[in-house]
PDB file with one MODEL, atoms N, CA, C and O in Angstrom:
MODEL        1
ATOM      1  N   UNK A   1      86.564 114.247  88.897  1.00  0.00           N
ATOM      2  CA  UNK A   1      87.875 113.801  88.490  1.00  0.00           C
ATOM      3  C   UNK A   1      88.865 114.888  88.883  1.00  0.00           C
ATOM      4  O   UNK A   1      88.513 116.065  88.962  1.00  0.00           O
ATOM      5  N   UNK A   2      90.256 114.435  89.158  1.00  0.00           N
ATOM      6  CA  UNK A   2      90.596 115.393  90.216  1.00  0.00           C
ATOM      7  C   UNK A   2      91.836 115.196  89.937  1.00  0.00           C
ATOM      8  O   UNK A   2      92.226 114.175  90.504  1.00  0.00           O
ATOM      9  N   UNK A   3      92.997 115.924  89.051  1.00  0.00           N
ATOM     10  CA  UNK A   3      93.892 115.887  88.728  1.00  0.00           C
ATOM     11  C   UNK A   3      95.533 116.093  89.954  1.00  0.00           C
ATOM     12  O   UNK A   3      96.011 117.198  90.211  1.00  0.00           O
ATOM     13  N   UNK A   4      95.992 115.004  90.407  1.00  0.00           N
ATOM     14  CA  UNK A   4      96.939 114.852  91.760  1.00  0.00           C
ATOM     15  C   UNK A   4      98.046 115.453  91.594  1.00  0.00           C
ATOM     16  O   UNK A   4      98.631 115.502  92.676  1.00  0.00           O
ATOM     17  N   UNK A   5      98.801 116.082  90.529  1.00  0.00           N
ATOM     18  CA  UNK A   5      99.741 116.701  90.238  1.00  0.00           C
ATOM     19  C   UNK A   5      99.428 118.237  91.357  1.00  0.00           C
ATOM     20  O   UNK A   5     100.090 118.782  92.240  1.00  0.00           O
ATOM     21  N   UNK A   6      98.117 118.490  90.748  1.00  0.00           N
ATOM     22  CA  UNK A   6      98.271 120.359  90.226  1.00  0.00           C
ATOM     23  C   UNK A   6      96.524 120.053  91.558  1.00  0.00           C
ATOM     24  O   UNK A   6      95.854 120.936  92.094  1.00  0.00           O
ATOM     25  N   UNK A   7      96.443 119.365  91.604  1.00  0.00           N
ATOM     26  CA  UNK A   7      94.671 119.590  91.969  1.00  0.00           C
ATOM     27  C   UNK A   7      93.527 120.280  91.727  1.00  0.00           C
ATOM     28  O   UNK A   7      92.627 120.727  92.437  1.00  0.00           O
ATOM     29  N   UNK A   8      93.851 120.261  90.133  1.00  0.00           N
ATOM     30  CA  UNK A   8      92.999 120.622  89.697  1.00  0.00           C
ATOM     31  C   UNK A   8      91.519 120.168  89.738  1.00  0.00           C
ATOM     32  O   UNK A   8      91.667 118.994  90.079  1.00  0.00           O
ATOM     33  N   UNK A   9      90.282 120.345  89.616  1.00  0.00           N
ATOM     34  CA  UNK A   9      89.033 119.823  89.269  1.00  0.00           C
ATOM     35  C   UNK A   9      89.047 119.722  87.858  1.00  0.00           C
ATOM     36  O   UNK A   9      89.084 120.743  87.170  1.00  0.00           O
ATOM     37  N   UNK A  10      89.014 118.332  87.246  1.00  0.00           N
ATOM     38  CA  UNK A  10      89.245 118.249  85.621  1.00  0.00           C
ATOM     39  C   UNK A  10      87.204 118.321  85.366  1.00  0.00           C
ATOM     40  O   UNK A  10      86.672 118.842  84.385  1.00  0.00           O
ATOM     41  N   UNK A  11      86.622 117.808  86.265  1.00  0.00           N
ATOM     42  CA  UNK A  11      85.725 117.554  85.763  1.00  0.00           C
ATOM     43  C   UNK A  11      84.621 117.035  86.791  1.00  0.00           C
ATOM     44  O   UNK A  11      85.064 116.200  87.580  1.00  0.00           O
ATOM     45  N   UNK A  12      83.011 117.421  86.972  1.00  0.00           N
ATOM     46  CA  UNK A  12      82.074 116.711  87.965  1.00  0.00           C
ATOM     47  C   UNK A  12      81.288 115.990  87.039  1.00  0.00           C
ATOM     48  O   UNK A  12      81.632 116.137  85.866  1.00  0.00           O
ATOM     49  N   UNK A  13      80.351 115.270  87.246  1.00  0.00           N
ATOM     50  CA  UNK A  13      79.200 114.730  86.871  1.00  0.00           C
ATOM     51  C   UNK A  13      78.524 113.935  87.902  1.00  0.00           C
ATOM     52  O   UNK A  13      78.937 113.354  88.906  1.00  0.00           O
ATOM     53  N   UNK A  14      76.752 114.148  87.082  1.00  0.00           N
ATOM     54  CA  UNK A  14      75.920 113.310  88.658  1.00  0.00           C
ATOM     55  C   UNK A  14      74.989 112.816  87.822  1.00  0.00           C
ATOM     56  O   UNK A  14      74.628 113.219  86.717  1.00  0.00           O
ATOM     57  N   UNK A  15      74.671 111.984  88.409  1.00  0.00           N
ATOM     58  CA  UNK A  15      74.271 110.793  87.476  1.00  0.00           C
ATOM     59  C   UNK A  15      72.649 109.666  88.789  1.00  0.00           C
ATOM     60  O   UNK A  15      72.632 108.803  89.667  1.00  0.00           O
ATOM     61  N   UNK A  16      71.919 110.307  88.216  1.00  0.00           N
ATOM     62  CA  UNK A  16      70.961 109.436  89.405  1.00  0.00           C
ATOM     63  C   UNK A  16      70.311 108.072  89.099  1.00  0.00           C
ATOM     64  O   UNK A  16      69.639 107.592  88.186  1.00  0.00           O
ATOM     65  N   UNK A  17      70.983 107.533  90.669  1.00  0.00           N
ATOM     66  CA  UNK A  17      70.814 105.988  90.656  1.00  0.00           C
ATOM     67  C   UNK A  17      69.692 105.558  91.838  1.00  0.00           C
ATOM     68  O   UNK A  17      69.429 106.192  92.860  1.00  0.00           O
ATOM     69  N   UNK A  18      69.310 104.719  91.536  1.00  0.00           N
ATOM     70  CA  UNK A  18      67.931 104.008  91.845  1.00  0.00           C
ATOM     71  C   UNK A  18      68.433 103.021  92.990  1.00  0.00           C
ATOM     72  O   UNK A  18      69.599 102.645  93.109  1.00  0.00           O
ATOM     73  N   UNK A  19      67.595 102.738  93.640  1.00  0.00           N
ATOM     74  CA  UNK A  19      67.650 101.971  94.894  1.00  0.00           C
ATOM     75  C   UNK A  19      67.665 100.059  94.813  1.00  0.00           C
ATOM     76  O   UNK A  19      67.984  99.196  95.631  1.00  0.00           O
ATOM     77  N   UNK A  20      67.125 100.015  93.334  1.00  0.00           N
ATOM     78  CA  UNK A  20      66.390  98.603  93.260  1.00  0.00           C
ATOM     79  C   UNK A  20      67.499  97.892  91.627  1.00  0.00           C
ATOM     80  O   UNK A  20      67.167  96.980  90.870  1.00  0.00           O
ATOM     81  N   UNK A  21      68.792  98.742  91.582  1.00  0.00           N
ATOM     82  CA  UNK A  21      69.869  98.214  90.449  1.00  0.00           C
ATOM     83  C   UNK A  21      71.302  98.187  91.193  1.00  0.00           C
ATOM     84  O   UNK A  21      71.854  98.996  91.939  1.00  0.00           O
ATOM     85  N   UNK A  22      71.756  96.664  90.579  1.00  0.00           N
ATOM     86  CA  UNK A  22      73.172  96.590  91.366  1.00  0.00           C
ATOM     87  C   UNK A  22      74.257  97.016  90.952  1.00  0.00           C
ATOM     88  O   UNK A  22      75.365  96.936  91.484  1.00  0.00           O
ATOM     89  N   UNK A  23      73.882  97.594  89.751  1.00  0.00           N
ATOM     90  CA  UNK A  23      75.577  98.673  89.463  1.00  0.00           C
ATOM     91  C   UNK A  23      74.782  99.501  88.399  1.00  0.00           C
ATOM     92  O   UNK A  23      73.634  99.462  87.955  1.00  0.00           O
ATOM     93  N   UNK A  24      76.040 100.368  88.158  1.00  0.00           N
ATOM     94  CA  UNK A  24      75.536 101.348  87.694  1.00  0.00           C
ATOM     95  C   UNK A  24      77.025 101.684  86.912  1.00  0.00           C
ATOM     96  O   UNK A  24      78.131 101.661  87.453  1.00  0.00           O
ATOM     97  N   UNK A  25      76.777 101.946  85.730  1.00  0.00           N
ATOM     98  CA  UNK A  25      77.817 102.425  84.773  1.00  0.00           C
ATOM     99  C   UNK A  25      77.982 104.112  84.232  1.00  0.00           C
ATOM    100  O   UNK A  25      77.091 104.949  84.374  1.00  0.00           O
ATOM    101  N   UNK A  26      79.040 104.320  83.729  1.00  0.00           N
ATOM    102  CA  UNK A  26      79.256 105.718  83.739  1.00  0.00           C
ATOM    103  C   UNK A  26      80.394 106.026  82.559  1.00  0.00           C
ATOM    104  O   UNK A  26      81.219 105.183  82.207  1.00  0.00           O
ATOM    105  N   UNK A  27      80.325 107.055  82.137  1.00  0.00           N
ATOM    106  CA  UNK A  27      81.535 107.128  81.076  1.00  0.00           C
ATOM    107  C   UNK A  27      82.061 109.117  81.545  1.00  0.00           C
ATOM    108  O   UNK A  27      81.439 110.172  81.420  1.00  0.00           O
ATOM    109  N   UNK A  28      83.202 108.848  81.986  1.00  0.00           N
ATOM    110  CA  UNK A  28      83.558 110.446  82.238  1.00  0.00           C
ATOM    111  C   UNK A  28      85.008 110.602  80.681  1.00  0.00           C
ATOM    112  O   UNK A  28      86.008 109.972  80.337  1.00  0.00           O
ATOM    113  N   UNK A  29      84.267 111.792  80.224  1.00  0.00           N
ATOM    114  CA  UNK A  29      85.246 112.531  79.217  1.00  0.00           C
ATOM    115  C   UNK A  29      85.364 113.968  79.194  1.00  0.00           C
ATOM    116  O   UNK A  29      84.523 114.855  79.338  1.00  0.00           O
ATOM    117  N   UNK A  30      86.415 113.986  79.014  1.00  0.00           N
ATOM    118  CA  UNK A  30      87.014 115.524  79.959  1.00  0.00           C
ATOM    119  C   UNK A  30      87.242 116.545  78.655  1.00  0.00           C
ATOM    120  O   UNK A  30      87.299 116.098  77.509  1.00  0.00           O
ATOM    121  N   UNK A  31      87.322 117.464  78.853  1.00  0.00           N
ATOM    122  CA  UNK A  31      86.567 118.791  77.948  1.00  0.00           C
ATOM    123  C   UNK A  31      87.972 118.672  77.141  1.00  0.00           C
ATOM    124  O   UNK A  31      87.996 118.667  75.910  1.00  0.00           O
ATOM    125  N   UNK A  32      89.482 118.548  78.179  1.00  0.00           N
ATOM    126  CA  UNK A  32      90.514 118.739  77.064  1.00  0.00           C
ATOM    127  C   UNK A  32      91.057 117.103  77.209  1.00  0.00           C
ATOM    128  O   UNK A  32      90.507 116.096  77.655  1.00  0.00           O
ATOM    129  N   UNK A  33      92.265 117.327  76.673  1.00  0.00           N
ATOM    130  CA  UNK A  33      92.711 115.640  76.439  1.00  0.00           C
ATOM    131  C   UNK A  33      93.284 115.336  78.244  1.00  0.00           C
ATOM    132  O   UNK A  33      93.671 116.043  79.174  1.00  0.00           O
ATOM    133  N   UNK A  34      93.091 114.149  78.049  1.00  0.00           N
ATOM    134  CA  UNK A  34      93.898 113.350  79.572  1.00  0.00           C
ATOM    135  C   UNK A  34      95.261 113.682  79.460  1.00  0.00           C
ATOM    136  O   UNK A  34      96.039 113.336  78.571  1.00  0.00           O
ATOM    137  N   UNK A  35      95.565 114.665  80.840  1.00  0.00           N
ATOM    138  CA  UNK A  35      97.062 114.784  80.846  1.00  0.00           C
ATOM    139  C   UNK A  35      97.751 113.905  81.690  1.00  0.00           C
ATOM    140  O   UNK A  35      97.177 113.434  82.672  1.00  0.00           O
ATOM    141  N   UNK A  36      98.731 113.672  81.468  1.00  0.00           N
ATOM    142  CA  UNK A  36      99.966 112.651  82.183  1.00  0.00           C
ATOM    143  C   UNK A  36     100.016 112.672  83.687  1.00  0.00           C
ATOM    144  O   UNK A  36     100.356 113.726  84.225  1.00  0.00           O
ATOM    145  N   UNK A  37      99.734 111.688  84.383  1.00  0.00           N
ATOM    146  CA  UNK A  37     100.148 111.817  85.524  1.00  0.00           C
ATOM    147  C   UNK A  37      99.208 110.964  86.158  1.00  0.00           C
ATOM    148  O   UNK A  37      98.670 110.040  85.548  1.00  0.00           O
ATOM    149  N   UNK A  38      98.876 111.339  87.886  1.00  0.00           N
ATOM    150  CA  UNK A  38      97.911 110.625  88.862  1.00  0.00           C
ATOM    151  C   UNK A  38      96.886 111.294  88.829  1.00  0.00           C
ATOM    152  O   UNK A  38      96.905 112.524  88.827  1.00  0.00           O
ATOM    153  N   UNK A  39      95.820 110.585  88.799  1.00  0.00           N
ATOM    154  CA  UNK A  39      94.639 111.305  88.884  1.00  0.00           C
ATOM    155  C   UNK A  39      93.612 110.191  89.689  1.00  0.00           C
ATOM    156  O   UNK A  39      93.702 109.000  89.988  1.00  0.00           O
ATOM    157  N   UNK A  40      92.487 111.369  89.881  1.00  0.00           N
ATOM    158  CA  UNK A  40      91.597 110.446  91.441  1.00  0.00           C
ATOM    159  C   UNK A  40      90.210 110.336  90.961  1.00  0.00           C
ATOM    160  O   UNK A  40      89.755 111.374  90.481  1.00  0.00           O
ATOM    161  N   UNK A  41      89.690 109.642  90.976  1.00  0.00           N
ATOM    162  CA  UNK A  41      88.106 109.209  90.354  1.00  0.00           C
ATOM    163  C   UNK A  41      86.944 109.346  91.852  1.00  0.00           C
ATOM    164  O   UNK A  41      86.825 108.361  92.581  1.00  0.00           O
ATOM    165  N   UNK A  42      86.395 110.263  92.069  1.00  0.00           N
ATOM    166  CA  UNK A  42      85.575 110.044  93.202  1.00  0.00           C
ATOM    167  C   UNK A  42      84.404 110.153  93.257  1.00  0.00           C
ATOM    168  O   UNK A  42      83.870 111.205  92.906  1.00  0.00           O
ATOM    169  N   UNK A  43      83.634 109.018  93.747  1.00  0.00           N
ATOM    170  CA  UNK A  43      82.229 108.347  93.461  1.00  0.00           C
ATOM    171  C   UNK A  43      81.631 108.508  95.114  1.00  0.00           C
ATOM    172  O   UNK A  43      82.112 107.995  96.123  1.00  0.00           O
ATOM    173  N   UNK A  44      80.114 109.630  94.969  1.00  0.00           N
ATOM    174  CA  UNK A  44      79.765 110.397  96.038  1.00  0.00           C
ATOM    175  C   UNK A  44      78.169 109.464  96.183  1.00  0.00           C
ATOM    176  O   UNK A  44      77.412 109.335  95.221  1.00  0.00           O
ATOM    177  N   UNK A  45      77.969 109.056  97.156  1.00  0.00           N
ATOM    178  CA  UNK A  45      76.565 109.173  97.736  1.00  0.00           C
ATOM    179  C   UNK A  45      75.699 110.213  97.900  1.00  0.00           C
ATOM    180  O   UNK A  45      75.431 110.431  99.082  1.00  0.00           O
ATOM    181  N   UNK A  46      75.003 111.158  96.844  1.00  0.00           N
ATOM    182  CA  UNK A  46      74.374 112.547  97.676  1.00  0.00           C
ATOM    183  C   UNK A  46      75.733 113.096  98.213  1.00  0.00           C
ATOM    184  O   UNK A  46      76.923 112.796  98.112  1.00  0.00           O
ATOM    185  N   UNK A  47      74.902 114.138  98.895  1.00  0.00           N
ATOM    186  CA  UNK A  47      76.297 115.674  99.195  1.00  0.00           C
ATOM    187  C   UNK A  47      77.025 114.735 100.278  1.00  0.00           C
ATOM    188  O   UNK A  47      78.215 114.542 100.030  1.00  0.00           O
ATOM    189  N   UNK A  48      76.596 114.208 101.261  1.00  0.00           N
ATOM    190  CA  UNK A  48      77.224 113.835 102.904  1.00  0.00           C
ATOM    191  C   UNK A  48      76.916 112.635 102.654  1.00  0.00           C
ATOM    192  O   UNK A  48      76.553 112.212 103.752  1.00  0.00           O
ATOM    193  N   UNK A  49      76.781 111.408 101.567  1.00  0.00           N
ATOM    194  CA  UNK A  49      76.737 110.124 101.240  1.00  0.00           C
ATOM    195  C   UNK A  49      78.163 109.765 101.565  1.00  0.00           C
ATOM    196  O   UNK A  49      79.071 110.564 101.795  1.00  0.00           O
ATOM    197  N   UNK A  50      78.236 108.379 101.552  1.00  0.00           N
ATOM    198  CA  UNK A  50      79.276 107.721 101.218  1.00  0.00           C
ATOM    199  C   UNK A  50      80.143 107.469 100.307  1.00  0.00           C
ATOM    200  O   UNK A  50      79.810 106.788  99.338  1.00  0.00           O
ATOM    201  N   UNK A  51      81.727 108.084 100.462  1.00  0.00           N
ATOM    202  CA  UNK A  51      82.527 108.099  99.040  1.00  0.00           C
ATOM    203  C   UNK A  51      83.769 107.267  98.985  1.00  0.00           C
ATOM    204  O   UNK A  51      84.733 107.090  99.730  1.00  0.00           O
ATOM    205  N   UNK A  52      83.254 106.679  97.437  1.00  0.00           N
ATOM    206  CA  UNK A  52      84.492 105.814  97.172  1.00  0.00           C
ATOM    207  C   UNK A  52      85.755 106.431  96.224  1.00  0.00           C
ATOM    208  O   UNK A  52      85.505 107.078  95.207  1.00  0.00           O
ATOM    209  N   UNK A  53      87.010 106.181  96.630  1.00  0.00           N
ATOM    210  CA  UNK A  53      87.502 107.083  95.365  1.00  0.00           C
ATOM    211  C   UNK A  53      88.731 105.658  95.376  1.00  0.00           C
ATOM    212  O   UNK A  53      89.094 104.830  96.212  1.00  0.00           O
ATOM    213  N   UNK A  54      89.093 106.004  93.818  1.00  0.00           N
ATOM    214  CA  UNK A  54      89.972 104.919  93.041  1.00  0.00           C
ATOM    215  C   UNK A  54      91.192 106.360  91.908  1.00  0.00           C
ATOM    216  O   UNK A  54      90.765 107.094  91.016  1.00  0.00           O
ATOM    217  N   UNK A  55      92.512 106.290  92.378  1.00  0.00           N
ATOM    218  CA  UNK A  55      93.520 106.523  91.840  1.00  0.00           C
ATOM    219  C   UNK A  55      93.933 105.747  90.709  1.00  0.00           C
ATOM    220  O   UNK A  55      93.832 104.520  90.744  1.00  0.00           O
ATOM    221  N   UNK A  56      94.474 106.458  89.519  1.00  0.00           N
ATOM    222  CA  UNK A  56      94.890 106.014  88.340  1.00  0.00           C
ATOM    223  C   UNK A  56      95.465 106.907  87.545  1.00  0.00           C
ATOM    224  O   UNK A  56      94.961 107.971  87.184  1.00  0.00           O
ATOM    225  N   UNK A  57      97.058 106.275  87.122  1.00  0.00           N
ATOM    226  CA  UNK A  57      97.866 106.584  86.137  1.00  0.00           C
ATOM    227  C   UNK A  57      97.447 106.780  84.883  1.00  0.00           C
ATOM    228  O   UNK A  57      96.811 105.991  84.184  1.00  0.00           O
ATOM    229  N   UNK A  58      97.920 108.142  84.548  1.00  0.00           N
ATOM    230  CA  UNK A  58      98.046 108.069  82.710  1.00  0.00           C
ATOM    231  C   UNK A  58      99.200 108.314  82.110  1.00  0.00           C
ATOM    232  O   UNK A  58      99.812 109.382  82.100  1.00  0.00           O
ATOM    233  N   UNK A  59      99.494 107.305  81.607  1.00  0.00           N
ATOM    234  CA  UNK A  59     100.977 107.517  80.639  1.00  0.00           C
ATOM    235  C   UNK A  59     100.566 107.597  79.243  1.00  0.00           C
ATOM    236  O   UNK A  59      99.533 107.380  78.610  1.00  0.00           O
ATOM    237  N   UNK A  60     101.915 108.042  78.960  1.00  0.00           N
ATOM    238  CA  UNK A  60     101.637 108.197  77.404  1.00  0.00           C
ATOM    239  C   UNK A  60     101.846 106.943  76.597  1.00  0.00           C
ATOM    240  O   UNK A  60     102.819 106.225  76.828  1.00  0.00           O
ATOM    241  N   UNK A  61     100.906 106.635  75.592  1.00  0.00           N
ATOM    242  CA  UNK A  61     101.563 105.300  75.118  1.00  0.00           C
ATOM    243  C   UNK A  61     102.848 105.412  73.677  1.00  0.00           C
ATOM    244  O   UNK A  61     102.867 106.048  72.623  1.00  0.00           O
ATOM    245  N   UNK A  62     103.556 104.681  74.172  1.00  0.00           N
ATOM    246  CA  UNK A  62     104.302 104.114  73.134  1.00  0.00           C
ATOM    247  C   UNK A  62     103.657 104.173  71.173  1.00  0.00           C
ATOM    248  O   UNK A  62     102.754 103.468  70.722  1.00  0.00           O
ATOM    249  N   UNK A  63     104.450 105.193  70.408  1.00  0.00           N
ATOM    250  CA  UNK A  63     103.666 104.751  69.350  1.00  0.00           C
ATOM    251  C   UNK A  63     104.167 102.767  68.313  1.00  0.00           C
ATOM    252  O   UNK A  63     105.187 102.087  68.423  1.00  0.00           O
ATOM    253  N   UNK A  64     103.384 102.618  67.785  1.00  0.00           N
ATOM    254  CA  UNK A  64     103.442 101.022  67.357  1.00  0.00           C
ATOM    255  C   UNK A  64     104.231 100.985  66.311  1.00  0.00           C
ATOM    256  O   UNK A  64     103.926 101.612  65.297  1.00  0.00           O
ATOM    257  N   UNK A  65     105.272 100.311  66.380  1.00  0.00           N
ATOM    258  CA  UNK A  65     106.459 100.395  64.916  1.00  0.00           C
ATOM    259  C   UNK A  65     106.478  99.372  64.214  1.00  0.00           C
ATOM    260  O   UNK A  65     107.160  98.540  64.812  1.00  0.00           O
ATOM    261  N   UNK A  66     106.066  98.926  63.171  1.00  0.00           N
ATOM    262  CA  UNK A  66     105.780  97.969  62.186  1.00  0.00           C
ATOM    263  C   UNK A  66     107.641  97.268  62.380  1.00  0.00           C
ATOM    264  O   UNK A  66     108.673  97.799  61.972  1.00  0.00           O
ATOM    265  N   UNK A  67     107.482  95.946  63.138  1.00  0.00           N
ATOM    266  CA  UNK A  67     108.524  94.976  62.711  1.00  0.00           C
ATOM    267  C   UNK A  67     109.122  94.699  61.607  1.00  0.00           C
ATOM    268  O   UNK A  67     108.541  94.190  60.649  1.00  0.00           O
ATOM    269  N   UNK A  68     110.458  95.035  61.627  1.00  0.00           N
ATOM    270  CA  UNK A  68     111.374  94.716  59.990  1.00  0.00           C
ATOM    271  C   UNK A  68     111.461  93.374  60.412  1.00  0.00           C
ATOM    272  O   UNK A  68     111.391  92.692  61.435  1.00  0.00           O
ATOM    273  N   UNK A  69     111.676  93.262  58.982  1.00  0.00           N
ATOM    274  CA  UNK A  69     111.828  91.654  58.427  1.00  0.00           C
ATOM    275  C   UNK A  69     112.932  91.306  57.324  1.00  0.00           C
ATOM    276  O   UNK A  69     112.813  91.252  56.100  1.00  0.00           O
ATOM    277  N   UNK A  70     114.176  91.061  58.240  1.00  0.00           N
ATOM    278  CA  UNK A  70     115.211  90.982  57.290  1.00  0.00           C
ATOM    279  C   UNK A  70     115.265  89.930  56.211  1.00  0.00           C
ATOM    280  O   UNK A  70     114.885  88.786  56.460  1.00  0.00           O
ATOM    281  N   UNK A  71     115.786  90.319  54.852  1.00  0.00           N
ATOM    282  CA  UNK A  71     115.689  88.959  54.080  1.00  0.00           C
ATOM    283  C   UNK A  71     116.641  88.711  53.480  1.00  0.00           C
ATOM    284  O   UNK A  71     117.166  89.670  52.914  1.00  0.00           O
ATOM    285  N   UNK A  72     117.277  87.373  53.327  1.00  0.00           N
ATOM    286  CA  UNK A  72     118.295  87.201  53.526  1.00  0.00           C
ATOM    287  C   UNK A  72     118.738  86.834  52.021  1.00  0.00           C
ATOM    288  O   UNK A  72     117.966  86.198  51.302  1.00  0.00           O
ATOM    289  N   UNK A  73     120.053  87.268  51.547  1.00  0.00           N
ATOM    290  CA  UNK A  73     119.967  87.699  50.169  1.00  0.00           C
ATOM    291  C   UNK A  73     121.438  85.446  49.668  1.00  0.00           C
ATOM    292  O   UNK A  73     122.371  85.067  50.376  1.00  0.00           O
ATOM    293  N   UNK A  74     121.016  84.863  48.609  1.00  0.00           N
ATOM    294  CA  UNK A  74     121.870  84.108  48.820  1.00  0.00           C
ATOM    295  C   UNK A  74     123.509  84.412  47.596  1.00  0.00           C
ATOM    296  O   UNK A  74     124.500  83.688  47.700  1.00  0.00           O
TER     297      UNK A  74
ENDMDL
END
């Protein structure tokens, strides 16, 4: 995982996959929190394998504000 701002290395992992399964799942969590910005996900075949890589945004989310509910006085 490969942070596009700063290029940093946030993080590796290797994970061995078998010849005879059609996907393969993975969970990457990074030592400090996800910082803001572009970041690059890159998925290696072995050292000189074939690599796929997939870009993705992190924003910050919005916190959730409980809807008022006006009431109407007669």
């Amino acid at each position: 995982m490969i942070d596009l701002k700063n290029g940093q290395v946030l993080g590796e992992q290797s994970q061995l996959v078998t010849a005879d399964v059609d996907s393969v799942q993975f969970v990457f969590k990074p030592t400090q929190p996800w910082s803001e910005g572009r970041h690059l996900l890159e998925a290696r075949l072995g050292k000189a394998g074939k690599v796929v890589q997939r870009e993705f945004d992190v924003v910050q989310s919005q916190p959730v504000v409980a809807a008022k509910v006006g009431a109407k006085s007669s």
